[in-house]
PyMOL Python script that loads the backbone (N, CA, C, O; Angstrom):
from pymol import cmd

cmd.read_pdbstr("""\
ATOM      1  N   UNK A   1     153.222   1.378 173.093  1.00  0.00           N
ATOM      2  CA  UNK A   1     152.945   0.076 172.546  1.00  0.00           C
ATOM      3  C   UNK A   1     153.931  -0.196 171.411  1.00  0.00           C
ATOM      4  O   UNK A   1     153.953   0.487 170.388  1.00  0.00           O
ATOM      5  N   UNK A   2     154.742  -1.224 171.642  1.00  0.00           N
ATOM      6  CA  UNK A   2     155.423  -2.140 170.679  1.00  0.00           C
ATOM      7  C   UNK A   2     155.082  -2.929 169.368  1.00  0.00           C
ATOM      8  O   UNK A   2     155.092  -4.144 169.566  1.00  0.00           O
ATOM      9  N   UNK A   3     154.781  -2.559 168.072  1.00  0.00           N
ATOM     10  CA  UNK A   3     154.500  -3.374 167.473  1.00  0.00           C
ATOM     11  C   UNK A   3     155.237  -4.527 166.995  1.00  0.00           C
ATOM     12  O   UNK A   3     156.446  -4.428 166.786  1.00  0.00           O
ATOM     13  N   UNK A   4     154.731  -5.406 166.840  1.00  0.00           N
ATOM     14  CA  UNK A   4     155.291  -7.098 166.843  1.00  0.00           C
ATOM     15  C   UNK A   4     153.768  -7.442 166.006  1.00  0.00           C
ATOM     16  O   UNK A   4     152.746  -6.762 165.917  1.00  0.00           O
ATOM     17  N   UNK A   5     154.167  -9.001 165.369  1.00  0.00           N
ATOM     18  CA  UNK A   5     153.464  -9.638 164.532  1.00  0.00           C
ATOM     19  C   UNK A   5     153.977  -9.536 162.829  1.00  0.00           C
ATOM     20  O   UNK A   5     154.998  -9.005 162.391  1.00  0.00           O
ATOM     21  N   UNK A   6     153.174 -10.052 162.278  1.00  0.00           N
ATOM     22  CA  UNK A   6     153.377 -10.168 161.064  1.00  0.00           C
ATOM     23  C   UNK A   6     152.632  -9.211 159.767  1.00  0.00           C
ATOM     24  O   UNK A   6     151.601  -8.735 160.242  1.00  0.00           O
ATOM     25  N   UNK A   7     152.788  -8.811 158.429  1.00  0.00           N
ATOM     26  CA  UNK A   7     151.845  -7.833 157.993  1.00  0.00           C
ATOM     27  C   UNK A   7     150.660  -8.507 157.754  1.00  0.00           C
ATOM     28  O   UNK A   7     150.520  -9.690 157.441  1.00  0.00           O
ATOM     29  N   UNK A   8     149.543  -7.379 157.982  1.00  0.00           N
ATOM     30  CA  UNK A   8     148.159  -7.641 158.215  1.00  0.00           C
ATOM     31  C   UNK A   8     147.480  -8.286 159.580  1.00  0.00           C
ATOM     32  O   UNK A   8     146.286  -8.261 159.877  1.00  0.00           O
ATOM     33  N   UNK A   9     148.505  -8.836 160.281  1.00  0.00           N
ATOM     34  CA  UNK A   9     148.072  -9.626 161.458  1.00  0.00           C
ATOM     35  C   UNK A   9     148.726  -8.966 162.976  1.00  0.00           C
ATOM     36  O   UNK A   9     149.235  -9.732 163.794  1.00  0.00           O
ATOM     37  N   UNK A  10     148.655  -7.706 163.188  1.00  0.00           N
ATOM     38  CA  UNK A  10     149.204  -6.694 164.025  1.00  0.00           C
ATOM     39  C   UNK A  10     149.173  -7.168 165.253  1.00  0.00           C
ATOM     40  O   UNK A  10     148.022  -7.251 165.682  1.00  0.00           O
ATOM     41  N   UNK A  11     150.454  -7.705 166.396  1.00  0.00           N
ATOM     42  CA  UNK A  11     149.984  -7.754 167.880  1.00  0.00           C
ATOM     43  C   UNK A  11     150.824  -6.570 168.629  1.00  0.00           C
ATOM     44  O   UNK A  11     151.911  -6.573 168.052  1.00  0.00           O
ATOM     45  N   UNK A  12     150.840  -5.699 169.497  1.00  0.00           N
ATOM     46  CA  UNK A  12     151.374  -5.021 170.056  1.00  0.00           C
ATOM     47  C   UNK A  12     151.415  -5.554 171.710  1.00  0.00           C
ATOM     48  O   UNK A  12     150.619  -6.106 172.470  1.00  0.00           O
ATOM     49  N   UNK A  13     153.141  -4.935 171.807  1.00  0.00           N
ATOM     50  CA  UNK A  13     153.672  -5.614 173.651  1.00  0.00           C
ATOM     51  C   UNK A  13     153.218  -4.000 173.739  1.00  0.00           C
ATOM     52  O   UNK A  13     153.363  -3.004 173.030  1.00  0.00           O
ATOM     53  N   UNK A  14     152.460  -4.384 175.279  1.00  0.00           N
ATOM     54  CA  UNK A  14     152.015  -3.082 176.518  1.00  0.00           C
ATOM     55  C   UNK A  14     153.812  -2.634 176.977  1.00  0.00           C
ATOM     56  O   UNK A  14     154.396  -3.611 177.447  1.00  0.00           O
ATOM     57  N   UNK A  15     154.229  -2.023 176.938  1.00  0.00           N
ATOM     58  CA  UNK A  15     155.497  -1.358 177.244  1.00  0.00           C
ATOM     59  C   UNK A  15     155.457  -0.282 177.550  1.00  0.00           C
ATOM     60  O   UNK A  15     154.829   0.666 177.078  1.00  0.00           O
ATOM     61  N   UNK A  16     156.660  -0.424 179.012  1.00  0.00           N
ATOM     62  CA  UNK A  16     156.877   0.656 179.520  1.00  0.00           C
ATOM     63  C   UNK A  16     158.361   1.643 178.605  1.00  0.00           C
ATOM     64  O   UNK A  16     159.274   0.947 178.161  1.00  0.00           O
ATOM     65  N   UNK A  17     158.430   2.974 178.446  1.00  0.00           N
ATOM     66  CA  UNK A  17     159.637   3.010 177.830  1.00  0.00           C
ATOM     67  C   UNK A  17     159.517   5.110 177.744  1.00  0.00           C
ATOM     68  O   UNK A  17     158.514   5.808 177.895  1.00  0.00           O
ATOM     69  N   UNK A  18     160.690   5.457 177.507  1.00  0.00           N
ATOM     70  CA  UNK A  18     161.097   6.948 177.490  1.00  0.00           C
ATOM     71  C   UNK A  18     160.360   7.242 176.510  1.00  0.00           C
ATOM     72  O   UNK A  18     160.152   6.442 175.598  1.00  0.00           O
ATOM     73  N   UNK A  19     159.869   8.405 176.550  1.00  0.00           N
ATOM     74  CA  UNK A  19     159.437   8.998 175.905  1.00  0.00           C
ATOM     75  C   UNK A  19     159.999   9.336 174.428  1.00  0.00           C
ATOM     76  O   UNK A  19     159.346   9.529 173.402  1.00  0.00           O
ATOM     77  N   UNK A  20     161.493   9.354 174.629  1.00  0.00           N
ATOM     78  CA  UNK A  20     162.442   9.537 173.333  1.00  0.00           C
ATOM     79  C   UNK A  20     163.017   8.503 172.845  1.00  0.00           C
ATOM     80  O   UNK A  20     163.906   8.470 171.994  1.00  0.00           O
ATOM     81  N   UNK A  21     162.493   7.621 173.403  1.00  0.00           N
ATOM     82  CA  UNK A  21     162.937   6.739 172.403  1.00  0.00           C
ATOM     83  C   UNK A  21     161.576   6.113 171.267  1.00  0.00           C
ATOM     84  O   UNK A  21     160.380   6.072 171.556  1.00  0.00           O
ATOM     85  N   UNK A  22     162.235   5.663 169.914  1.00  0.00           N
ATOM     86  CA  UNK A  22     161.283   5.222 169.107  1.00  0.00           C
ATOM     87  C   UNK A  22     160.046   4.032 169.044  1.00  0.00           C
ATOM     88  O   UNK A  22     160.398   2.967 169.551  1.00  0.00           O
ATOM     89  N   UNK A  23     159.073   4.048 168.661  1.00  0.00           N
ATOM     90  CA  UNK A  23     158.292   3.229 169.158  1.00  0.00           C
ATOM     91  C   UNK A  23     158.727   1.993 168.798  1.00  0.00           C
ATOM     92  O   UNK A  23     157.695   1.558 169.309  1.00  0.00           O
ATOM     93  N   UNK A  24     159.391   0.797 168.320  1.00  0.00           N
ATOM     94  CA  UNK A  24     159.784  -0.035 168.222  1.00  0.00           C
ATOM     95  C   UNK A  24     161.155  -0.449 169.279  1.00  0.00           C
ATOM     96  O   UNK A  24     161.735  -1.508 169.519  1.00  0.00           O
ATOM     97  N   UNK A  25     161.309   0.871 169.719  1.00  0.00           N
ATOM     98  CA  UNK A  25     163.136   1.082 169.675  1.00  0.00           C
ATOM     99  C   UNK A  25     163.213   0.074 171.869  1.00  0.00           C
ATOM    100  O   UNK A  25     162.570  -0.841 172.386  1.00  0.00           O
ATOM    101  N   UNK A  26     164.197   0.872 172.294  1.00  0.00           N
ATOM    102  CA  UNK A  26     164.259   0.137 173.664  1.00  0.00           C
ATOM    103  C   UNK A  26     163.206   0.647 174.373  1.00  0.00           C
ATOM    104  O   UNK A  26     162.582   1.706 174.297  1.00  0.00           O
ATOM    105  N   UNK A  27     163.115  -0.537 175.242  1.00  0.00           N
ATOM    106  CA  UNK A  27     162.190  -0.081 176.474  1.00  0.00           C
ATOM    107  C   UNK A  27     162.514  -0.119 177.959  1.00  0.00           C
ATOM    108  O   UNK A  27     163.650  -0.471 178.279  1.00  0.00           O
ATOM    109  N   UNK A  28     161.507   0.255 179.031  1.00  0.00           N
ATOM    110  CA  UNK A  28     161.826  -0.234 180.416  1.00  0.00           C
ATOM    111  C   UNK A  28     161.380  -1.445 180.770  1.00  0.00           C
ATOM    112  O   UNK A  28     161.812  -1.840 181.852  1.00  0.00           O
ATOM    113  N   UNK A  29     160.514  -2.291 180.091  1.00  0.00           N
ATOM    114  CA  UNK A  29     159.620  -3.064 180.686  1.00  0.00           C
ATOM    115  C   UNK A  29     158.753  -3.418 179.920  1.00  0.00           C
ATOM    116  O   UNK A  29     158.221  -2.476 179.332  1.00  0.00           O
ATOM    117  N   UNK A  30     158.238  -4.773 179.584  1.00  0.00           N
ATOM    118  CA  UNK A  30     157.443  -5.293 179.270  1.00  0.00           C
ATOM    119  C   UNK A  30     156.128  -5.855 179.946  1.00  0.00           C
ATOM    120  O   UNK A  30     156.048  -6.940 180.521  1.00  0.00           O
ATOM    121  N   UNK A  31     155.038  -4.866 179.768  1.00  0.00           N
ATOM    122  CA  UNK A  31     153.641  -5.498 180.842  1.00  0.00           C
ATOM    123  C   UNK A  31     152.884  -6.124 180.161  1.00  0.00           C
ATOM    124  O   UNK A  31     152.174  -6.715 180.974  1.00  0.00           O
ATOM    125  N   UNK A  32     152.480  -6.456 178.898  1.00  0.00           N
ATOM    126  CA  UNK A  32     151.374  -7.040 178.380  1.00  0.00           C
ATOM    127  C   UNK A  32     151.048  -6.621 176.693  1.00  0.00           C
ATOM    128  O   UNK A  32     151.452  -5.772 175.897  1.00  0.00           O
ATOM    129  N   UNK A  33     150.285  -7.513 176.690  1.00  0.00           N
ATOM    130  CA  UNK A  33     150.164  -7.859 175.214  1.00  0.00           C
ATOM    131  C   UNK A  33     148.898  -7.458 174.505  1.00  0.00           C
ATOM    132  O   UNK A  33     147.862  -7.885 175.016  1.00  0.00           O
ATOM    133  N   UNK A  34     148.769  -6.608 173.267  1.00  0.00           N
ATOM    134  CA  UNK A  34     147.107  -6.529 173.170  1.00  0.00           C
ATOM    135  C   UNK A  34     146.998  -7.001 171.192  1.00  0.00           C
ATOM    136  O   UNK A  34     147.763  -6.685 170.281  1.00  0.00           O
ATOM    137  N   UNK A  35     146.045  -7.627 171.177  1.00  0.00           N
ATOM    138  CA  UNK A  35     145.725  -8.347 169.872  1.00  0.00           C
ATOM    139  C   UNK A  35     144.635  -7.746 169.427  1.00  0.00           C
ATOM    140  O   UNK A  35     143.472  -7.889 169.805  1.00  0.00           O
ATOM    141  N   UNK A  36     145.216  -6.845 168.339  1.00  0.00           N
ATOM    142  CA  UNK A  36     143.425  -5.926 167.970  1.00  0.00           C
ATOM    143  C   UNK A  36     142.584  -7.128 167.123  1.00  0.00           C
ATOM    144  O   UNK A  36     141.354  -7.110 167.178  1.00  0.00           O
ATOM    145  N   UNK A  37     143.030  -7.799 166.618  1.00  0.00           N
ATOM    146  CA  UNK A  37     142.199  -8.388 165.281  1.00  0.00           C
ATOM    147  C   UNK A  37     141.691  -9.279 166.250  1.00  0.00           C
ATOM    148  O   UNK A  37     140.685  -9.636 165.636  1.00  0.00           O
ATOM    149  N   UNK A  38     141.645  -9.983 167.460  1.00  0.00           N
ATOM    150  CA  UNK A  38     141.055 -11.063 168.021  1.00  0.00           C
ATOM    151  C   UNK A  38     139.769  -9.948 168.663  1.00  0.00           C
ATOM    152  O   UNK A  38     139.897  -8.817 169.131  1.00  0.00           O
ATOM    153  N   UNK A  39     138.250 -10.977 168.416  1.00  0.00           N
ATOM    154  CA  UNK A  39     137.312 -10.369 169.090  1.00  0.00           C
ATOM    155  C   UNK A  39     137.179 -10.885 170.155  1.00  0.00           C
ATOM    156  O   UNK A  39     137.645 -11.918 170.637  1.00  0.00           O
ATOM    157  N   UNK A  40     136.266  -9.839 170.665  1.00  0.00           N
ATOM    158  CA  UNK A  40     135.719  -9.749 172.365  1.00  0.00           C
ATOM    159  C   UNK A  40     136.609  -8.806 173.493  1.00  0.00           C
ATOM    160  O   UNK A  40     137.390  -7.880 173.274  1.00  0.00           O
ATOM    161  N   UNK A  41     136.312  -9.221 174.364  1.00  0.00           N
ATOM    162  CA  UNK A  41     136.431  -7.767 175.249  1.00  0.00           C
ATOM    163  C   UNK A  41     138.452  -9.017 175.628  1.00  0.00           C
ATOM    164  O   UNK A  41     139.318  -8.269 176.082  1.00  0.00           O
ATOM    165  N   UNK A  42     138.761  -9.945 175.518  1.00  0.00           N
ATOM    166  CA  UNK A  42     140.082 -10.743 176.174  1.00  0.00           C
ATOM    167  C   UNK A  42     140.387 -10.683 175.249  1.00  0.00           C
ATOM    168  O   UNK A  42     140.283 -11.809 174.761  1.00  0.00           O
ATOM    169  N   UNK A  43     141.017  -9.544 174.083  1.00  0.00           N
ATOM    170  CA  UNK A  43     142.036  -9.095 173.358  1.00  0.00           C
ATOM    171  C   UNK A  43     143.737  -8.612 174.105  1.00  0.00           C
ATOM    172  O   UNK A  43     144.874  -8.438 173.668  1.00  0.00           O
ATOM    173  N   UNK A  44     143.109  -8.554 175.318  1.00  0.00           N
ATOM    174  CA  UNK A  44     144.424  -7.778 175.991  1.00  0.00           C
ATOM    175  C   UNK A  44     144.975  -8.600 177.227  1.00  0.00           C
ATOM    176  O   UNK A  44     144.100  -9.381 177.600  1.00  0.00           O
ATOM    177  N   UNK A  45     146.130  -8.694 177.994  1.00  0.00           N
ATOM    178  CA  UNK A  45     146.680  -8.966 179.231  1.00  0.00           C
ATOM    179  C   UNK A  45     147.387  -7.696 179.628  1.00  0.00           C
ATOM    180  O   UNK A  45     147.876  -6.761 178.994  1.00  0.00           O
ATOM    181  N   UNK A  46     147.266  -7.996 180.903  1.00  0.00           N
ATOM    182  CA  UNK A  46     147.591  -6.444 181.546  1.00  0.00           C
ATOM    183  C   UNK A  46     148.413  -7.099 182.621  1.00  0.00           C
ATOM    184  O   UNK A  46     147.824  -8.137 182.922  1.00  0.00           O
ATOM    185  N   UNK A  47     149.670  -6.945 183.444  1.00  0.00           N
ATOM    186  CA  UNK A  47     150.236  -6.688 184.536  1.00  0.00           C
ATOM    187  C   UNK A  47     149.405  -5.357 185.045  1.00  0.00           C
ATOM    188  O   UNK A  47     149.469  -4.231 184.552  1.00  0.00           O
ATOM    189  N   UNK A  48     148.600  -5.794 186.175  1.00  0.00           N
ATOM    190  CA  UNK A  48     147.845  -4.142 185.941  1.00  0.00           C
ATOM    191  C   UNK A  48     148.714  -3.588 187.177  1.00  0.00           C
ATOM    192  O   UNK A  48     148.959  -2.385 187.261  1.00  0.00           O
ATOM    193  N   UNK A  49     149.246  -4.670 188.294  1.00  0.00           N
ATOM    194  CA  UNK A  49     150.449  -4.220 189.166  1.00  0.00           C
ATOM    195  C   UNK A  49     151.553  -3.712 189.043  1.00  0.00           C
ATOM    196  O   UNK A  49     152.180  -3.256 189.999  1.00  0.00           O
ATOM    197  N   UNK A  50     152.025  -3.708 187.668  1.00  0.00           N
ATOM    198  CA  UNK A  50     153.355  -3.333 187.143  1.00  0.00           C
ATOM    199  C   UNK A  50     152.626  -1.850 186.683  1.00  0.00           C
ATOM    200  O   UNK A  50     153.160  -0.846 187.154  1.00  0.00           O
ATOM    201  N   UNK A  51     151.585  -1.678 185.902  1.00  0.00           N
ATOM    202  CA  UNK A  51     150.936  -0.510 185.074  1.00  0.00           C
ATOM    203  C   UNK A  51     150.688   0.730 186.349  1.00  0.00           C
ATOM    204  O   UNK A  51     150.806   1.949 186.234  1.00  0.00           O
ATOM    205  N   UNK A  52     150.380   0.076 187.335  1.00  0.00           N
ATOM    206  CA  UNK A  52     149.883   0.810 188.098  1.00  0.00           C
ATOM    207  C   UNK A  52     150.919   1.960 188.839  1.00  0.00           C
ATOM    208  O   UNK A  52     150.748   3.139 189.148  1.00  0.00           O
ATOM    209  N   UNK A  53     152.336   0.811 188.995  1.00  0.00           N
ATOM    210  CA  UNK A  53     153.628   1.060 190.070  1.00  0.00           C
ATOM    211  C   UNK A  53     153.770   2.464 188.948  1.00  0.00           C
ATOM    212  O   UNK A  53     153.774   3.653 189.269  1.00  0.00           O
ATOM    213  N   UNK A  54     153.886   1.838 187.482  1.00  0.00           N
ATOM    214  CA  UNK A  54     154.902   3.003 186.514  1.00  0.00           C
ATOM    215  C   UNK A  54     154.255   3.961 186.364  1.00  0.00           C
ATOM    216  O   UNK A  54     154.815   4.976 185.948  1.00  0.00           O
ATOM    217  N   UNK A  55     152.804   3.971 186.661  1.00  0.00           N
ATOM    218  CA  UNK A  55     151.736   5.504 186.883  1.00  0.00           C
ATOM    219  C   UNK A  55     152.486   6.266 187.592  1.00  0.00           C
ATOM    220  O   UNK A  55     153.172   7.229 187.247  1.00  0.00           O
ATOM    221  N   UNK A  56     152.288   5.674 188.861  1.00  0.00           N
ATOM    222  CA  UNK A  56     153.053   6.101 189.836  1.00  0.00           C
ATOM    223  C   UNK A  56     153.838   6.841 190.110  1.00  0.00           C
ATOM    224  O   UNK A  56     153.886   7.721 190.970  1.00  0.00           O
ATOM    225  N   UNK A  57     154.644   6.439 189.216  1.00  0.00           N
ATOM    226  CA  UNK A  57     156.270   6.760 189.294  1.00  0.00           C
ATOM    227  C   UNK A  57     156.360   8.096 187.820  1.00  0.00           C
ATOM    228  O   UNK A  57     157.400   8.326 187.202  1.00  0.00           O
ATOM    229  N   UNK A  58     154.938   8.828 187.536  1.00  0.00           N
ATOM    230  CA  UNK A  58     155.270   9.550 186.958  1.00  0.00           C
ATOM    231  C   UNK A  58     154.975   8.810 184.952  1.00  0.00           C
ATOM    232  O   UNK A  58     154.820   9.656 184.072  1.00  0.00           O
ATOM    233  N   UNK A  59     154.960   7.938 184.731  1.00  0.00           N
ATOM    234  CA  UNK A  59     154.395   7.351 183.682  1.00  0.00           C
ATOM    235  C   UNK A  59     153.096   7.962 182.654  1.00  0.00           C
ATOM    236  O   UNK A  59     151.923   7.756 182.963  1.00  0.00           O
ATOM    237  N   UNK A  60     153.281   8.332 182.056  1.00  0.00           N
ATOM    238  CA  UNK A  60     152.067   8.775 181.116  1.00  0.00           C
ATOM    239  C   UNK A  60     151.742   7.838 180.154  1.00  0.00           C
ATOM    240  O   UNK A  60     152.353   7.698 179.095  1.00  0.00           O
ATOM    241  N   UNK A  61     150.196   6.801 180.733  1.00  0.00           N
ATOM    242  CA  UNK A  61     149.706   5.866 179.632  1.00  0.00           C
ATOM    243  C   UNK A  61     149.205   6.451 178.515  1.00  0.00           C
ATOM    244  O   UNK A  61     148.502   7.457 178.608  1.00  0.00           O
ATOM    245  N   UNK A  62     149.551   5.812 177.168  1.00  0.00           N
ATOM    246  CA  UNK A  62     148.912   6.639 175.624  1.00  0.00           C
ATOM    247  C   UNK A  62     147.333   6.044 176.418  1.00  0.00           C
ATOM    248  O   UNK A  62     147.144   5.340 177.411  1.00  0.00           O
ATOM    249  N   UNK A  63     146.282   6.787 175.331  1.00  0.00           N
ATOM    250  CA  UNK A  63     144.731   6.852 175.569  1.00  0.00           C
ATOM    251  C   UNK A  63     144.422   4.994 175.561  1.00  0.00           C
ATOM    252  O   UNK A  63     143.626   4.377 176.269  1.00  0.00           O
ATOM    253  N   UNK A  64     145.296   4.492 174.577  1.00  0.00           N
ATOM    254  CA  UNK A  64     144.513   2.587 174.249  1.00  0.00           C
ATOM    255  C   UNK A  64     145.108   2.005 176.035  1.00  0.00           C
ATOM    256  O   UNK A  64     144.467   1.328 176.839  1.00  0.00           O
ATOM    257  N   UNK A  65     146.287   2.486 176.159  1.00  0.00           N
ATOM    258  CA  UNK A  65     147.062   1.785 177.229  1.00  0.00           C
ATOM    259  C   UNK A  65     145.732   1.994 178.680  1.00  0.00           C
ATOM    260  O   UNK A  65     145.594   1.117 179.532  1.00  0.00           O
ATOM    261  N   UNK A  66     144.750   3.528 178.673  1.00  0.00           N
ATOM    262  CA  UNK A  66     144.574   4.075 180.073  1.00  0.00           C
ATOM    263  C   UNK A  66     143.100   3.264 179.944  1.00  0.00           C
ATOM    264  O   UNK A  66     142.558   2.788 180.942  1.00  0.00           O
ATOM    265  N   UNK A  67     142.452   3.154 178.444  1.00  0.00           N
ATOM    266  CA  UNK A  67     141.755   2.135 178.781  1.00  0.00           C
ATOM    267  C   UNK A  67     141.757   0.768 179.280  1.00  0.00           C
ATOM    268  O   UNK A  67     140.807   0.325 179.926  1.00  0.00           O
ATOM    269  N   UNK A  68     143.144  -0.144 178.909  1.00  0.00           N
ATOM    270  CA  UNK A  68     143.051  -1.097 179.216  1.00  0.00           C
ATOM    271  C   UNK A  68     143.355  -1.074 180.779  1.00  0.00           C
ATOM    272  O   UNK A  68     142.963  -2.046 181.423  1.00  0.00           O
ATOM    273  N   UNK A  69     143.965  -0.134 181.389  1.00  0.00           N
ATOM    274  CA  UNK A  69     144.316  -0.281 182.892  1.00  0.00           C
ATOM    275  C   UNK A  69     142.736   0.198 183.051  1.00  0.00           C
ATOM    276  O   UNK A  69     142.474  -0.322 184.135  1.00  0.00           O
ATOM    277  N   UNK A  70     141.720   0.764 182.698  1.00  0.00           N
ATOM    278  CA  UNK A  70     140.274   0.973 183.245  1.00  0.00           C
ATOM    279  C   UNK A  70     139.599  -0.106 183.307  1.00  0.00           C
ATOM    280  O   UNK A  70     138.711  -0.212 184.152  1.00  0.00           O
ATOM    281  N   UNK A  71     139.896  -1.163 182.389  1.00  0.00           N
ATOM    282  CA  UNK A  71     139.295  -2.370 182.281  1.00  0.00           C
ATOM    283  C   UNK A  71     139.673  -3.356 183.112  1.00  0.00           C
ATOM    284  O   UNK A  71     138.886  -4.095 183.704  1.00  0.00           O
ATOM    285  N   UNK A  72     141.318  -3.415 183.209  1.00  0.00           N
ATOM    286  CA  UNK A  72     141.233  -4.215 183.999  1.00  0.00           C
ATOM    287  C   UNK A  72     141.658  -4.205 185.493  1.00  0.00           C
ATOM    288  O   UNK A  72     142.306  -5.064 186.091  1.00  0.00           O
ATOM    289  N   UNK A  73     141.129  -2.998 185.974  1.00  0.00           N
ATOM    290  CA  UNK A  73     140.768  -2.787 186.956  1.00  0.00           C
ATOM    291  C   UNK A  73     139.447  -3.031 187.628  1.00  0.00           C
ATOM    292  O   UNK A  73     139.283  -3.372 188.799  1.00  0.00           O
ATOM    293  N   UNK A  74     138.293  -2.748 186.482  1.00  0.00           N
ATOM    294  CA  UNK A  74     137.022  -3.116 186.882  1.00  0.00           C
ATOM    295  C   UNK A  74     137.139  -4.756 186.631  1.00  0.00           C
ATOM    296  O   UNK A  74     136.238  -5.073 187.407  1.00  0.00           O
ATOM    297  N   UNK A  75     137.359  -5.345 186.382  1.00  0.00           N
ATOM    298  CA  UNK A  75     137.563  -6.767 186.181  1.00  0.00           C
ATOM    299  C   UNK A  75     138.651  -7.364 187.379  1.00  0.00           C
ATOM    300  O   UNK A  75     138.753  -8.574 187.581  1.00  0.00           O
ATOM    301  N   UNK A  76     139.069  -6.825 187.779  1.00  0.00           N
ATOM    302  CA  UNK A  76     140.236  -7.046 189.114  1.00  0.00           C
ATOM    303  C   UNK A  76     139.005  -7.603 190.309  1.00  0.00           C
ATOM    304  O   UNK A  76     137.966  -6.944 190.285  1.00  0.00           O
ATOM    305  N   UNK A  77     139.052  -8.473 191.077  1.00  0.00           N
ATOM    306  CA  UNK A  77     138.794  -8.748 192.468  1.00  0.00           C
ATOM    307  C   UNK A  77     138.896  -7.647 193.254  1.00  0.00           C
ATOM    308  O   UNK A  77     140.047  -7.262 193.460  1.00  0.00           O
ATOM    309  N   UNK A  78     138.121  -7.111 193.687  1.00  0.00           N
ATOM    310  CA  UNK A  78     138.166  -6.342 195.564  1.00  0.00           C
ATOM    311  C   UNK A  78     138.493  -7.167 196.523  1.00  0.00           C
ATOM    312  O   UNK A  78     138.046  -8.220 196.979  1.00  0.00           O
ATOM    313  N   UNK A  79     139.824  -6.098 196.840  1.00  0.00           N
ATOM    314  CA  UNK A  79     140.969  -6.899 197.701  1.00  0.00           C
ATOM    315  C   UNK A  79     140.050  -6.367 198.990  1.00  0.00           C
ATOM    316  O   UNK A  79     139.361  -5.415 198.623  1.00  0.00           O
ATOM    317  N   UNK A  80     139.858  -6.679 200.284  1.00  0.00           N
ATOM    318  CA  UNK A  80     139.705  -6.137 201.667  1.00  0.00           C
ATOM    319  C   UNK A  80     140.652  -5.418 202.387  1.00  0.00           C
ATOM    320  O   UNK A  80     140.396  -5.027 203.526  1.00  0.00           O
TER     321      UNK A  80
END
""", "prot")
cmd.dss("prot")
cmd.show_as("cartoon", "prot")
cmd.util.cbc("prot")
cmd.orient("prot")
């Protein structure tokens, strides 16, 4: 997670990115956005199709990131 925003008013971009690089620093990809200070459970947007591919592919979500792919997965439509 990317921090962005202003002081006291914290938003962090969902980002994909190397492990070695710094948390502000470059990334692979930008999936989504999460706003701690806004209440209720639609603090966050998820590409959960993009989150899912970079699992995939070997990706290790931090613990805030694996909740939000838990969430919005249960919140996802059942495809047939």
């Amino acid at each position: 997670m990317k921090r962005v925003g202003t002081k006291n008013t914290p938003v962090f971009r969902i980002v994909v990115a190397d492990s070695r690089s710094p948390r502000d620093g470059k990334f692979l990809e930008e999936i989504g956005v999460y706003h701690p200070l806004k209440a209720g459970a639609n603090n966050f947007t998820l590409n959960l199709e993009r989150a899912l591919y970079w699992i995939s592919k070997g990706a290790q979500p931090s613990d805030t990131v694996r909740s939000f792919v838990k969430k919005a997965r249960a919140a996802a439509p059942a495809t047939p």
